[in-house]
C-alpha positions as CSV (number, residue, x, y, z in Angstrom):
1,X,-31.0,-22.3,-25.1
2,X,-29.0,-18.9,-25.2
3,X,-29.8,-16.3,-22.7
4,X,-30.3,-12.8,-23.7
5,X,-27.0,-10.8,-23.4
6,X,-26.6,-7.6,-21.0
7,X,-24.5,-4.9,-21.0
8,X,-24.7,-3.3,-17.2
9,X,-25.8,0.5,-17.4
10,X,-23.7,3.1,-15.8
11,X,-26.0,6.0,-14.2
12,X,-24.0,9.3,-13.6
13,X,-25.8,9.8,-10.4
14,X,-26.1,6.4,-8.3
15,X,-23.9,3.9,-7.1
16,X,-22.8,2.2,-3.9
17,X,-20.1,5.4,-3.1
18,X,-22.8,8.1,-3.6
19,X,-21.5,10.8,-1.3
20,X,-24.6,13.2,-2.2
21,X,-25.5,15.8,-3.9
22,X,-23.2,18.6,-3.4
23,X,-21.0,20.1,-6.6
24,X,-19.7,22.9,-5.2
25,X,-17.3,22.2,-2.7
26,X,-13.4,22.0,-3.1
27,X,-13.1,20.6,0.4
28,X,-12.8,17.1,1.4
29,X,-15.7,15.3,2.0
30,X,-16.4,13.2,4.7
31,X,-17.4,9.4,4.4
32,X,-20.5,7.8,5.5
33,X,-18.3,6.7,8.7
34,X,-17.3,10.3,10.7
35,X,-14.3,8.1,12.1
36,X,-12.8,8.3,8.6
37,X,-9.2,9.8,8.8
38,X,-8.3,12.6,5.9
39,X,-5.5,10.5,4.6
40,X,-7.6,7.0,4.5
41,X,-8.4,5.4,1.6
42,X,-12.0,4.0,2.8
43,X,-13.5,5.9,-0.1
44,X,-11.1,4.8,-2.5
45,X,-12.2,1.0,-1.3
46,X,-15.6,1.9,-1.7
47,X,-15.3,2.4,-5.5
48,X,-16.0,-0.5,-7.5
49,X,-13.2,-1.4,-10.0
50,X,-15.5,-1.3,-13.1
51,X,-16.1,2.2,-11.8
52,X,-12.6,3.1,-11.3
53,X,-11.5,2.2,-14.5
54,X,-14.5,3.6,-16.5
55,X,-13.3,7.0,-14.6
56,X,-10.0,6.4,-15.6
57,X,-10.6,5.8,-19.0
58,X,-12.8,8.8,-19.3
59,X,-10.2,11.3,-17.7
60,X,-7.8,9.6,-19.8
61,X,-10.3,10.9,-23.0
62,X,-11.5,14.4,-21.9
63,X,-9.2,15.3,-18.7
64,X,-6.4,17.3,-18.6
65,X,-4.2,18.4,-16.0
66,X,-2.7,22.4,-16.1
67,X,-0.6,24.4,-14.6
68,X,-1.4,27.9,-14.9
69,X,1.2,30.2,-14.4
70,X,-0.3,33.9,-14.1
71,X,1.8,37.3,-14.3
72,X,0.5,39.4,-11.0
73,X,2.4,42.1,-9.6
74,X,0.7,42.3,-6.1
75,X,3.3,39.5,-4.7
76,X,7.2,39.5,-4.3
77,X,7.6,37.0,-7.3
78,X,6.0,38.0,-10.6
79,X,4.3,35.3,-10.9
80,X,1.4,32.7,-9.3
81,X,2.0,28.8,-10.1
82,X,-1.6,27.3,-9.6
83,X,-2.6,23.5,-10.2
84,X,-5.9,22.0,-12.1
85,X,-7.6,18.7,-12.7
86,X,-10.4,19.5,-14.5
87,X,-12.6,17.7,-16.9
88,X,-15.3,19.1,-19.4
89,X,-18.5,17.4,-20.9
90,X,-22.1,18.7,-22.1
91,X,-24.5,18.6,-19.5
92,X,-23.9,18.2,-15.9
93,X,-23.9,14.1,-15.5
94,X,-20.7,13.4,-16.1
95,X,-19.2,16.2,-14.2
96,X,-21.2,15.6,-11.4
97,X,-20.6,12.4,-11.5
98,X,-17.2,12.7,-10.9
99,X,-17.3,14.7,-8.2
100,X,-19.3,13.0,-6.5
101,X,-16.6,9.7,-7.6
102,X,-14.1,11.8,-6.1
103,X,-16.1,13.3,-3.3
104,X,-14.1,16.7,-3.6
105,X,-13.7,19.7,-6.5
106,X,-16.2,21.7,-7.8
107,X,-19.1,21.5,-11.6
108,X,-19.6,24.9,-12.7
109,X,-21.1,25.4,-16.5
110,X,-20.6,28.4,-17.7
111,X,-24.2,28.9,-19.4
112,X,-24.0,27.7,-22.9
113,X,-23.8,23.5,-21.7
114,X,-20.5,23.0,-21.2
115,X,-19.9,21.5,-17.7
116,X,-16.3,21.6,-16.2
117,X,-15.6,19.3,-13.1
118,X,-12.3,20.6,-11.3
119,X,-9.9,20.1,-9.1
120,X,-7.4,23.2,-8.0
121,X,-6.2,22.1,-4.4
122,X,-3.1,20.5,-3.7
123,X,-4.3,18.9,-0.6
124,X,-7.2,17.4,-2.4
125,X,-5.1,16.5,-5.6
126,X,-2.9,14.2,-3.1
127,X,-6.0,12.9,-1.3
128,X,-8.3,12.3,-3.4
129,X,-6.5,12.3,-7.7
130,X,-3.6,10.7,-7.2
131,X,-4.7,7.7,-5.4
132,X,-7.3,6.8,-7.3
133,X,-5.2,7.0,-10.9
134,X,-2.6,4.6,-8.7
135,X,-5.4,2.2,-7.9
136,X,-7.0,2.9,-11.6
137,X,-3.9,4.0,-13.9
138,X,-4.2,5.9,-17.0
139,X,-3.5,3.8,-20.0
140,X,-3.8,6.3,-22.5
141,X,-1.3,9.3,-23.7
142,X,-2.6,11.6,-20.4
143,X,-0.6,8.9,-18.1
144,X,2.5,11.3,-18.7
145,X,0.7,14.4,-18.4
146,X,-0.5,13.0,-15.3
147,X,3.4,12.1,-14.2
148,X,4.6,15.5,-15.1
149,X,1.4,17.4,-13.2
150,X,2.5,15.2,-10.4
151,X,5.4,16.3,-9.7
152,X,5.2,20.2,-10.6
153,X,2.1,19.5,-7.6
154,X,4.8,17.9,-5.4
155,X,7.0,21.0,-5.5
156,X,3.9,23.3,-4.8
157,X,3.5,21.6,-1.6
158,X,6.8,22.0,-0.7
159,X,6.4,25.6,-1.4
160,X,9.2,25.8,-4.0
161,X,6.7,27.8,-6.5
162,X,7.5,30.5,-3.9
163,X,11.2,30.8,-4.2
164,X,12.5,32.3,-7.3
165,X,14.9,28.5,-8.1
166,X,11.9,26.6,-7.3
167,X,9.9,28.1,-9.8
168,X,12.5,27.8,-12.3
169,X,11.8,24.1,-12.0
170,X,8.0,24.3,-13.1
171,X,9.7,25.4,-16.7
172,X,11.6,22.7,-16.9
173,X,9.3,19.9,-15.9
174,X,6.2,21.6,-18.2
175,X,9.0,21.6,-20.8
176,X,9.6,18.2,-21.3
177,X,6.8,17.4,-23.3
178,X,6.4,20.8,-25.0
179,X,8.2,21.5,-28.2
180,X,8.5,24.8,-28.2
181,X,7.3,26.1,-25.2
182,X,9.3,28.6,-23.2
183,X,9.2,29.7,-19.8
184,X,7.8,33.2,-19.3
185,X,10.7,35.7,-18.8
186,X,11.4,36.5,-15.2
187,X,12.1,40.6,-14.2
C-alpha cells in the first residue's frame, strides 16, 4: 500500500539554530557555547543543509548586494563607499528569519509591510555572509553580484575606499556588470 506523501514545512521562526528573538542588532551574535571564537564556523555547522540552501535560493530571488557611494563634504574625500546585504519581503517572517539564520544584521519595515533584513558591516559580511554562500553557493544570476560585492567589501577592509586610487577601483569593479554606468566625477 502507498504511504501518504509529505512535503517538510519550513517555519520562519524555529529550528535547531534559533539564536532568539533579537532583529535589531548589527553585532555578532554569540552561540549557545560562550567559548565560541568570532571567526568559528560553529554556527555555520549548526545550519542544516536543506536550510542553507533554501536561504540561498531565496537570497539568490529577492537579495541584492549594493554599494552605495554617497557625495558628503564633511570628510577629506568627497565621497563615503558603504556596503549592504539586504533582503526585502512582506511581513516580518522571512526577514526575521534570516537574521536570526545569520545571527547578525538588522529587520526594520518601514510602515506600509515591506520588511528589509540587512547587512551593512564589513566585519559581519566576512563572518557571517560570505561563509555561508561558500558553504551554500548561489546558483542563480546574484552569484556574480555576489563576486563583485565581494571584492569591492575586500578593498573596504583594507581601507582603500579611503585613499583617493583605492576608490577609483570601486568604479571599476561596480562597472563590470553595468552597461552604462559611470563613476561619479571626482573634484
Amino acid at each position: 500500500m502507498l504511504e501518504t506523501p509529505s512535503i517538510r514545512q519550513y517555519s520562519f521562526m524555529s529550528g535547531p539554530f534559533r539564536r532568539g528573538t533579537g532583529v535589531s542588532s548589527d553585532n555578532l551574535s554569540g552561540a549557545d557555547n560562550q567559548q565560541e571564537r568570532p571567526g568559528s564556523l560553529a554556527w555555520l555547522d549548526s545550519i542544516p543543509a536543506d536550510v542553507g540552501h533554501h536561504v540561498a535560493g531565496f537570497v539568490d530571488g529577492e537579495g541584492s548586494f549594493n554599494v552605495p557611494i554617497r557625495r558628503i563634504g564633511d570628510r577629506g574625500l568627497p565621497w563615503r563607499v558603504s556596503l549592504s546585504f539586504n533582503v526585502s519581503q512582506v511581513g516580518p517572517e522571512a526577514p526575521s528569519f534570516l537574521r536570526q539564520t545569520f545571527g547578525v544584521g538588522t529587520v526594520r519595515g518601514p510602515g506600509y509591510g515591506v520588511f528589509y533584513f540587512e547587512v551593512t558591516t564589513p566585519t559581519a559580511l566576512e563572518a557571517r555572509e560570505f561563509p555561508l554562500f561558500e558553504r551554500f553557493p548561489l546558483r542563480g544570476p546574484k552569484a556574480n553580484d555576489l563576486a563583485v560585492f565581494r571584492q569591492i567589501a575586500r578593498l573596504v577592509q583594507q581601507g582603500q575606499h579611503l585613499l583617493p586610487n583605492g576608490f577609483n577601483r570601486h568604479p571599476r569593479i561596480a562597472s563590470a556588470d553595468e552597461p552604462g554606468w559611470q563613476a561619479p566625477a571626482q573634484r
